[in-house]
FIVEXTOR-640832 format. One record per residue: z, y, x of N, C-alpha, C in turn; residue in one letter. Coordinates in steps of 0.1 Angstrom, whole numbers, padded with zeros to 4 digits, always signed. Example, Ala and Ser with C-alpha at 12.3 -4.5 7.8 and 13.67 -1.06 7.14 Angstrom:
// residues 2
+0078-0057+0132+0078-0045+0123+0078-0033+0132a;+0071-0022+0128+0071-0011+0137+0079+0000+0129s;
***
This chain:
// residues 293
-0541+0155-0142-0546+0163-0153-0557+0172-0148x;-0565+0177-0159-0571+0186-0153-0575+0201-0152x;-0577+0209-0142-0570+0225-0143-0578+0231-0146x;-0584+0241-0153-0592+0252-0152-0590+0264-0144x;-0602+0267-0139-0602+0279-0132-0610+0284-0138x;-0612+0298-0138-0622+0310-0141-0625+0320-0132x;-0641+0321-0132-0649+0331-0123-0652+0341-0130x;-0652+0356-0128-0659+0366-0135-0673+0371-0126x;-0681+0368-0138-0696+0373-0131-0701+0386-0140x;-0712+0394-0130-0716+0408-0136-0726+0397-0147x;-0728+0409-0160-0734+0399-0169-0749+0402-0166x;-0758+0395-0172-0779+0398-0168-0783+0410-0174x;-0777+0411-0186-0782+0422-0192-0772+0428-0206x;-0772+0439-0206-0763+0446-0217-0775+0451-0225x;-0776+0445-0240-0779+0449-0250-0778+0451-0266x;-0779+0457-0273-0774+0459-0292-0766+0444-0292x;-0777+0429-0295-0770+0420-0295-0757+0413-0288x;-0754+0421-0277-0740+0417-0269-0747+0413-0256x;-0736+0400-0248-0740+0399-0233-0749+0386-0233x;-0755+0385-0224-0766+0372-0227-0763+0367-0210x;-0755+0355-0211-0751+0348-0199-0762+0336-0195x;-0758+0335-0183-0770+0320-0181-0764+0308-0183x;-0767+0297-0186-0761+0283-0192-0746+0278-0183x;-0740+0278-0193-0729+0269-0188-0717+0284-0186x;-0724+0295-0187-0715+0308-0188-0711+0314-0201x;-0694+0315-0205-0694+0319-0217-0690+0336-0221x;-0698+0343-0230-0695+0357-0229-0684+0362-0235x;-0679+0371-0226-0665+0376-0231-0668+0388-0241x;-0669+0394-0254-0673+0400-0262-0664+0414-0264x;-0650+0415-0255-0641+0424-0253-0643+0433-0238x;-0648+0425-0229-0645+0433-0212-0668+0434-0208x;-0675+0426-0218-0687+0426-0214-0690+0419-0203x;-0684+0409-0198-0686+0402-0184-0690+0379-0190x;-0691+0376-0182-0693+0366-0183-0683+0357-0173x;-0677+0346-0184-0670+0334-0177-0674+0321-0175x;-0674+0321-0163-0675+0307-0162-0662+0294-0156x;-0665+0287-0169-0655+0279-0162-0654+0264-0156x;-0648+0264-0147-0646+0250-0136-0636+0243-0142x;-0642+0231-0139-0627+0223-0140-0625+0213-0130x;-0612+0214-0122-0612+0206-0112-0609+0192-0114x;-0610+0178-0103-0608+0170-0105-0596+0166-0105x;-0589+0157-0111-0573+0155-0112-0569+0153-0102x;-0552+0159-0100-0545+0160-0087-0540+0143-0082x;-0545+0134-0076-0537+0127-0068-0525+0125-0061x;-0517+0113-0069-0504+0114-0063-0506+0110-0045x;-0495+0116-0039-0489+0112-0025-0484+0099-0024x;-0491+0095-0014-0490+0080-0012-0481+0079-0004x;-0473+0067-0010-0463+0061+0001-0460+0052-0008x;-0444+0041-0004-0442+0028-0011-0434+0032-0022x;-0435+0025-0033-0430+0023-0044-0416+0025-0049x;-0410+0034-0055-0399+0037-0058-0389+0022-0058x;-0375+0021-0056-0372+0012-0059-0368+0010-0073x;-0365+0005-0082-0355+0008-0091-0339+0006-0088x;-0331+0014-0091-0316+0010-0094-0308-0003-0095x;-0292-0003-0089-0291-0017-0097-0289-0014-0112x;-0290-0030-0115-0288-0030-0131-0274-0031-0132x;-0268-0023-0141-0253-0021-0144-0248-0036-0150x;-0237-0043-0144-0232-0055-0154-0226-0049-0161x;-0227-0062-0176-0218-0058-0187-0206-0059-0185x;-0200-0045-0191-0186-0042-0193-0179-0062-0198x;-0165-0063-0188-0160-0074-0194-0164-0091-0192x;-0173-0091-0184-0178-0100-0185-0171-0112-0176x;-0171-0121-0181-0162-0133-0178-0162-0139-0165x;-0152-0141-0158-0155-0148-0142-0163-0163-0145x;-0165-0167-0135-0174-0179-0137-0168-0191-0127x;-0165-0204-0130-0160-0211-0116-0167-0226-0122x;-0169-0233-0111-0177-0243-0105-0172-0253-0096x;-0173-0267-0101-0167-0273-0092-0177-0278-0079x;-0170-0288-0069-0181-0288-0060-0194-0293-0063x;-0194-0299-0074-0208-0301-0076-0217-0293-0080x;-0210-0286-0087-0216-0270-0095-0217-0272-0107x;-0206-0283-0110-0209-0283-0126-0203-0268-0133x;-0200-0260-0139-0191-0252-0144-0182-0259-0152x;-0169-0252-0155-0155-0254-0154-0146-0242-0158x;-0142-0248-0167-0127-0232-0169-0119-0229-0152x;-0118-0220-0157-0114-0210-0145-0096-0212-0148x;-0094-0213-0154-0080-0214-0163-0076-0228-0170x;-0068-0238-0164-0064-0252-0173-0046-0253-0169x;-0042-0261-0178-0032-0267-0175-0020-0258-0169x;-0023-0246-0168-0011-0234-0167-0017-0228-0154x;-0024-0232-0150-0029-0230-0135-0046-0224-0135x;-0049-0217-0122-0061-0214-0121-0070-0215-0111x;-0082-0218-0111-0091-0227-0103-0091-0220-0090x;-0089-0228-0082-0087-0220-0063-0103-0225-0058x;-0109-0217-0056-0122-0219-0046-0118-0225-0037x;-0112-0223-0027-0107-0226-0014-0102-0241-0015x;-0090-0243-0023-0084-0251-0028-0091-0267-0035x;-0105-0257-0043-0106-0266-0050-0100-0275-0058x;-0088-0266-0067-0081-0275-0074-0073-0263-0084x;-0070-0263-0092-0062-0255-0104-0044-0255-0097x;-0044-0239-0095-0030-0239-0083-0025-0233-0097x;-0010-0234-0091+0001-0226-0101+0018-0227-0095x;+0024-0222-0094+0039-0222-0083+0044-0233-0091x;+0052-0240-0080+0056-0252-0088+0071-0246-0091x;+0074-0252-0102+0088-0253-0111+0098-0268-0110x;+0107-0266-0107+0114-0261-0100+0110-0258-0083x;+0112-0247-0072+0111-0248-0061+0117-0260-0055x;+0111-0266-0048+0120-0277-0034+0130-0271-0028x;+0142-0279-0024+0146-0269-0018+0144-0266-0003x;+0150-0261+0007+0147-0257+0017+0141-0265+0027x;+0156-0273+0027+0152-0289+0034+0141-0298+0030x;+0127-0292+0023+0121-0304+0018+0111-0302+0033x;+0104-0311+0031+0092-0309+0046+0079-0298+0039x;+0079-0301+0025+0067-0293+0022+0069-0277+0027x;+0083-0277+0031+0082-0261+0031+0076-0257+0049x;+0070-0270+0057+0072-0269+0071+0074-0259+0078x;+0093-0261+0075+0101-0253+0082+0100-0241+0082x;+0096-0233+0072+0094-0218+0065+0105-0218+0057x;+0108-0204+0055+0123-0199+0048+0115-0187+0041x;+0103-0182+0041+0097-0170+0030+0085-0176+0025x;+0077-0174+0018+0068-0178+0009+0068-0185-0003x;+0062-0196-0008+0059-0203-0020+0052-0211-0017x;+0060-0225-0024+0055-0235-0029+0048-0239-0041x;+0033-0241-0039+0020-0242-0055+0020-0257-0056x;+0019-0262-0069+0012-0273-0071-0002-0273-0075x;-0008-0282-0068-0026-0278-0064-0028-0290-0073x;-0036-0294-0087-0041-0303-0093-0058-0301-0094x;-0065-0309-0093-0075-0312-0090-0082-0324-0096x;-0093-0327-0100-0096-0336-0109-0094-0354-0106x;-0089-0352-0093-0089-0366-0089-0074-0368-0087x;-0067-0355-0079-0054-0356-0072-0046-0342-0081x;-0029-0347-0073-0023-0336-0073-0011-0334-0064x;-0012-0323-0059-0001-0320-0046+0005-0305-0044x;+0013-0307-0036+0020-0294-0032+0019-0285-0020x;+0019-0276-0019+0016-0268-0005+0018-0260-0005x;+0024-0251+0005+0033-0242+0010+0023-0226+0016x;+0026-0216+0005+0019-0202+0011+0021-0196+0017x;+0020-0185+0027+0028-0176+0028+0025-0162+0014x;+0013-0165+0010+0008-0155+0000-0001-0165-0010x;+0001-0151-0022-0011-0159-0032-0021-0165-0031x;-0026-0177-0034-0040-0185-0034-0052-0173-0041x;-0058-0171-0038-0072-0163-0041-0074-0175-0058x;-0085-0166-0065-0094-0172-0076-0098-0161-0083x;-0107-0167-0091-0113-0157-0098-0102-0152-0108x;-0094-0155-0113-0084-0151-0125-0068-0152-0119x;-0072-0153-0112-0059-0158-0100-0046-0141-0100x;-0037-0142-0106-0027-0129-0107-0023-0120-0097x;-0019-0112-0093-0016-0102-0083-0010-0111-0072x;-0006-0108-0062-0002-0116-0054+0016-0109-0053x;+0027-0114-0058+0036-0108-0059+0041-0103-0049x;+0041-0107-0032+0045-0105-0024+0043-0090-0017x;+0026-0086-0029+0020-0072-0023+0026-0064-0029x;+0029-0068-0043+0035-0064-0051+0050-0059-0050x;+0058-0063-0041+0072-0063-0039+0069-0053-0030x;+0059-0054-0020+0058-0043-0011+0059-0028-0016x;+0048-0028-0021+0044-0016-0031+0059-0012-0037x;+0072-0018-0042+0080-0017-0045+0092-0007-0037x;+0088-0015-0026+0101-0013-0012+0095-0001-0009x;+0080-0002-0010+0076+0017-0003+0080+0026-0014x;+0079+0027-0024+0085+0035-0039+0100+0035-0034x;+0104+0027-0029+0122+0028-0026+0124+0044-0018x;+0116+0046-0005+0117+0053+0006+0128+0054+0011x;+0134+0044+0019+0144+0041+0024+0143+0045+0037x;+0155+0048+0043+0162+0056+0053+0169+0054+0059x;+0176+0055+0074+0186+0050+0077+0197+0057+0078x;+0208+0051+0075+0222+0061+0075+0222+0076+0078x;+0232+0080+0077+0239+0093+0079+0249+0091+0089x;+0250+0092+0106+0260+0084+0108+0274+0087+0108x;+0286+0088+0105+0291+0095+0103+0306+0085+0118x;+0308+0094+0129+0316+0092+0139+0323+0101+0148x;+0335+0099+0155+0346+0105+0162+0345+0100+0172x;+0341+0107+0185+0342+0128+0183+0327+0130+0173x;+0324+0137+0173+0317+0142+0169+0304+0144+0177x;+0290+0150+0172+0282+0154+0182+0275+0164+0180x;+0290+0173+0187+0284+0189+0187+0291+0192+0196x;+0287+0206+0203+0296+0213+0218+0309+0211+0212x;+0318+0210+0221+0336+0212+0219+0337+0201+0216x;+0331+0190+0213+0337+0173+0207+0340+0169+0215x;+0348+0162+0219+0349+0154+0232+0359+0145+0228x;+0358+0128+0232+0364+0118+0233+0373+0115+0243x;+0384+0108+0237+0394+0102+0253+0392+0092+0255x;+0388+0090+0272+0390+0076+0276+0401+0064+0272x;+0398+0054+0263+0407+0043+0258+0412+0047+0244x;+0404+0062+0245+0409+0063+0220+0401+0056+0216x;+0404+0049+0209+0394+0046+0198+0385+0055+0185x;+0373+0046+0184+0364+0056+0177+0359+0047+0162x;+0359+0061+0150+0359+0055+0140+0343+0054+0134x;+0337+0047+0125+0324+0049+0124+0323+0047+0111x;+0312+0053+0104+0312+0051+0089+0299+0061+0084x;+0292+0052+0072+0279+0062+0066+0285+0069+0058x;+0282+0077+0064+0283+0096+0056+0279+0097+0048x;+0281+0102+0037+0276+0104+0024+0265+0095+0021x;+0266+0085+0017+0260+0074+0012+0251+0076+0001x;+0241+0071+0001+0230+0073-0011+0223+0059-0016x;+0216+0062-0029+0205+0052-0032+0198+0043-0022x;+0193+0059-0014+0181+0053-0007+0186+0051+0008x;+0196+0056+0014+0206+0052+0025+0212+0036+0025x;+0214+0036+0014+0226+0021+0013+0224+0014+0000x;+0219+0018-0011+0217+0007-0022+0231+0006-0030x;+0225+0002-0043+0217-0005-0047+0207+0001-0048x;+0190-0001-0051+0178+0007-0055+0171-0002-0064x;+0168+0002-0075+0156-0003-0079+0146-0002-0084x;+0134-0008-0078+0116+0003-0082+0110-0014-0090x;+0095-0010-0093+0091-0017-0098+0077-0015-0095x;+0065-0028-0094+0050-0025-0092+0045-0032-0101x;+0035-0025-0105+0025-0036-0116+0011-0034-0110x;+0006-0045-0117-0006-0048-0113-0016-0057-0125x;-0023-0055-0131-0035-0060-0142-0024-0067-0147x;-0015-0059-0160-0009-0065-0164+0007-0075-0160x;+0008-0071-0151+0015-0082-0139+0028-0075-0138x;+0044-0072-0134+0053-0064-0128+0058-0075-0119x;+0065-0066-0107+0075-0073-0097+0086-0061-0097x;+0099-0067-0096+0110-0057-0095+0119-0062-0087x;+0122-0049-0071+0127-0054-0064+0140-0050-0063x;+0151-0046-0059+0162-0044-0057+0171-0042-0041x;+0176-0031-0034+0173-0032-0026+0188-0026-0020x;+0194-0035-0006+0210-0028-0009+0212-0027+0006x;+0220-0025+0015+0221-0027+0029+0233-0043+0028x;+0234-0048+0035+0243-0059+0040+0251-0059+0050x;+0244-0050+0064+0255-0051+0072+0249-0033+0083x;+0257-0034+0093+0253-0020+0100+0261-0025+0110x;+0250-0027+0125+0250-0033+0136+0251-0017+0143x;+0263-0016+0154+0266-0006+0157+0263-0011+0175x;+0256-0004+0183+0258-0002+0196+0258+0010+0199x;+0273+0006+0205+0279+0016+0215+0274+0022+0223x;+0270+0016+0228+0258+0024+0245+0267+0020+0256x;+0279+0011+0256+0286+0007+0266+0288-0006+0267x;+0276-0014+0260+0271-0028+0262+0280-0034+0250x;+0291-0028+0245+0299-0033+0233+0288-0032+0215x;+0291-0040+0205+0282-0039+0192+0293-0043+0185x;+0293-0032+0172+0302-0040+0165+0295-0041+0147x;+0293-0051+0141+0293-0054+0126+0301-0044+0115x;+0297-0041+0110+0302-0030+0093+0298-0032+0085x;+0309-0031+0077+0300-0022+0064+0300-0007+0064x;+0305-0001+0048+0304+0011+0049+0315+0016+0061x;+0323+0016+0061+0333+0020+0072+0342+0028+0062x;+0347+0038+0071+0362+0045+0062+0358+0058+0073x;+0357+0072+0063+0353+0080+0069+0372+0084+0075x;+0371+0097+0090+0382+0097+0094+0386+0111+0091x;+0399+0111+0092+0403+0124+0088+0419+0125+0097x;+0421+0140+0097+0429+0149+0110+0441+0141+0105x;+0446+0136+0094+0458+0130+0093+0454+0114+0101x;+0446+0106+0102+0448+0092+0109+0453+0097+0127x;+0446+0111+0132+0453+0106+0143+0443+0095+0157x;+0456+0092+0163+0450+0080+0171+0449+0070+0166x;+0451+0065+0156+0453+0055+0147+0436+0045+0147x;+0437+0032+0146+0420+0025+0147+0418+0023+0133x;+0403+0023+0130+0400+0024+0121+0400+0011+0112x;+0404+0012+0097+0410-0001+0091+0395-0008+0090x;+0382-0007+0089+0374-0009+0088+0364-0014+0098x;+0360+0000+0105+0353-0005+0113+0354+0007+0128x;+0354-0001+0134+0359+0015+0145+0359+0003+0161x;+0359+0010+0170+0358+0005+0184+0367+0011+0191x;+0369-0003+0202+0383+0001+0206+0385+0010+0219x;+0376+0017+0219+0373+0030+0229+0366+0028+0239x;+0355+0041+0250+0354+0037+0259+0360+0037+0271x;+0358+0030+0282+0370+0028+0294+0363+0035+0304x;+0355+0046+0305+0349+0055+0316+0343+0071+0308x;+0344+0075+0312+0337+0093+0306+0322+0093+0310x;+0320+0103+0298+0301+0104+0299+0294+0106+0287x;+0284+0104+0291+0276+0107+0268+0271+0092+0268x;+0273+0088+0257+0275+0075+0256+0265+0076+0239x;+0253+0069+0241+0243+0072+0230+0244+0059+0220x;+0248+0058+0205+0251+0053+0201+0240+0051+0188x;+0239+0037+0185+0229+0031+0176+0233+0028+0162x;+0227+0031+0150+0233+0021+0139+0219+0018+0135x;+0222+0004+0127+0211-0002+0125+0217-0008+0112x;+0209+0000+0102+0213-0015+0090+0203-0018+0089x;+0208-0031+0082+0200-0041+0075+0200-0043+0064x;+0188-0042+0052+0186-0042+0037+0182-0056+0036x;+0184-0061+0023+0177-0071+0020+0169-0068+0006x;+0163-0067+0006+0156-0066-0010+0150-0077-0016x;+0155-0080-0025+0152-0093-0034+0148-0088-0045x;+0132-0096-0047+0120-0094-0056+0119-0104-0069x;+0115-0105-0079+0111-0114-0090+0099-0111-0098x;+0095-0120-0100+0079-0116-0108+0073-0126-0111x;+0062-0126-0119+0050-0135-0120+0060-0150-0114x;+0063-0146-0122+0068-0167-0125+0079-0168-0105x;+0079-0158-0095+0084-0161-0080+0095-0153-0078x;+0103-0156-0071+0111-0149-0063+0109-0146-0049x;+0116-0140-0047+0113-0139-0027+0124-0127-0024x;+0127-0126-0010+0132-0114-0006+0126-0110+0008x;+0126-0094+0007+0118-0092+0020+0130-0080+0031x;+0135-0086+0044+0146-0078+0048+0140-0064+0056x;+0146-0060+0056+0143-0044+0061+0147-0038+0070x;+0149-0030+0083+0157-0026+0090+0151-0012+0096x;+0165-0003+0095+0165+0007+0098+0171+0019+0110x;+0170+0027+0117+0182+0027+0130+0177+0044+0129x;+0189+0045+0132+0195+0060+0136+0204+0069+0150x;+0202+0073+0154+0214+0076+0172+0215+0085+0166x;+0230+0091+0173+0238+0098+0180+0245+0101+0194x;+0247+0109+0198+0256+0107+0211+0270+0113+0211x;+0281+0105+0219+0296+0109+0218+0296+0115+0230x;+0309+0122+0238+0315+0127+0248+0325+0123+0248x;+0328+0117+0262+0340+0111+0263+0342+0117+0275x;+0355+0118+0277+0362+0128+0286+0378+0124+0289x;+0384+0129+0300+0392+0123+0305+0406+0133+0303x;+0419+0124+0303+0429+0138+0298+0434+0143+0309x;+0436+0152+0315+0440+0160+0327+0454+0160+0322x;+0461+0154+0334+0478+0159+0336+0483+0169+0343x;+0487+0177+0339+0493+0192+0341+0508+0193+0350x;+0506+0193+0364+0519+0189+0369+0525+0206+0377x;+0537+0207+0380+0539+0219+0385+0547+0219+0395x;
***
């Protein structure tokens, strides 16, 4: 654009008629002076390269697109199933599962069996996870995950004789009783959470099964909950779950370990995912002194 500037000049002459400027100067008829005005030439942009533009936003919603290998286009969605890039063929879990013993599962005991149809063939094949696709559903397995972490599961409370605190002390050849201490949801089960995803839920369920006990004196013993002990059993072994003592003195660091199994359902699958958890303690075992005179 272009700017104006202004110069103030003494005027030629002051007379009755006002100021008399020389050409191209205009008289100011309030201050007696003469202006002249400039006008500069327009300001020039700063050179450098060309702005980019932005990307262009896609439209809200807009439909996946799939292609077979020739590139014809193709529903993305037929026959209950949906088109696997990879696959190249319309996947979907097959109904009924095979059972264990079939070969399609090659010799896997977790994942899923899909039936892969395709416009020439159709077959079966073994996942350990969802097939990818453009419309292709959550993958339940991530899903169950997300479930089992909403659980926040824990490992026991452990609850055992002697005890482990100063003054406890065990006898050489008593037996010792074991058992989860105040038992919870999220300790021992049952639990149940749930995840969703675009429309999608998986709901898992989640319980302990067993509680693998090492001793620390090379002995392990299997439980359940156990049977907590009390001042009336005595020396008595525990109807449950208990060990039949150690045969030397010492601190003797003790393990429990359960094991959950959480069993998932969803999007047309089943599955279960096992879990394992562990906890120590340590006992004192001590020897009885005979008092002779």
């Amino acid at each position: 654009m272009a700017v104006a500037a202004c110069a103030v000049v003494t005027p030629q002459a002051w007379a009755g008629g006002g100021v008399s400027c020389p050409p191209g100067e205009i008289p100011d008829p309030r201050t007696g002076t003469c202006i002249i005005r400039v006008v500069l030439p327009p300001v020039q942009p700063i050179s450098g390269p060309p702005a980019r533009p932005g990307p262009k936003p896609q439209p809200p919603g807009k439909p996946p697109k799939c292609t077979n290998p020739t590139g014809q286009a193709i529903p993305c969605d037929a026959g209950g199933g949906y088109w696997s890039p990879d696959r190249q063929c319309y996947v979907k879990v097959a109904h009924p599962q095979p059972p264990r013993s079939d070969p399609v599962w090659l010799g896997n005991t977790m994942g899923t069996i899909y039936q892969c149809d395709s416009p020439t063939d159709r077959y079966f094949f073994w996942s350990a996870t969802q097939p990818t696709g453009p419309t292709a559903p959550p993958d339940p397995v991530q899903l169950a995950q997300v479930a089992v972490t909403a659980m926040r599961l824990k490992a026991v409370t452990i609850g055992i004789v002697p005890l482990n605190r100063p003054g406890s002390v065990g006898l050489v050849g008593m037996p010792q009783w074991m058992w989860v201490q105040n038992p919870s949801a999220s300790t021992w089960g049952p639990i149940t959470k749930s995840a969703s995803a675009g429309g999608y839920t998986v709901t898992a369920t989640g319980r302990v099964g067993r509680i693998l006990w090492d001793m620390g004196d090379g002995q392990t013993v299997t439980c359940g909950e156990g049977t907590p002990y009390s001042m009336a059993d005595g020396v008595a072994r525990s109807p449950s779950c208990g060990h039949d003592g150690y045969t030397r003195q010492g601190t003797y660091t003790v393990t429990a370990t359960s094991s959950w199994t959480v069993s998932w359902a969803g999007i047309g699958q089943t599955g279960s995912i096992p879990v394992t958890l562990r906890q120590t303690t340590t006992v004192q075992i001590g020897e009885a002194q005979v008092l002779t005179q």
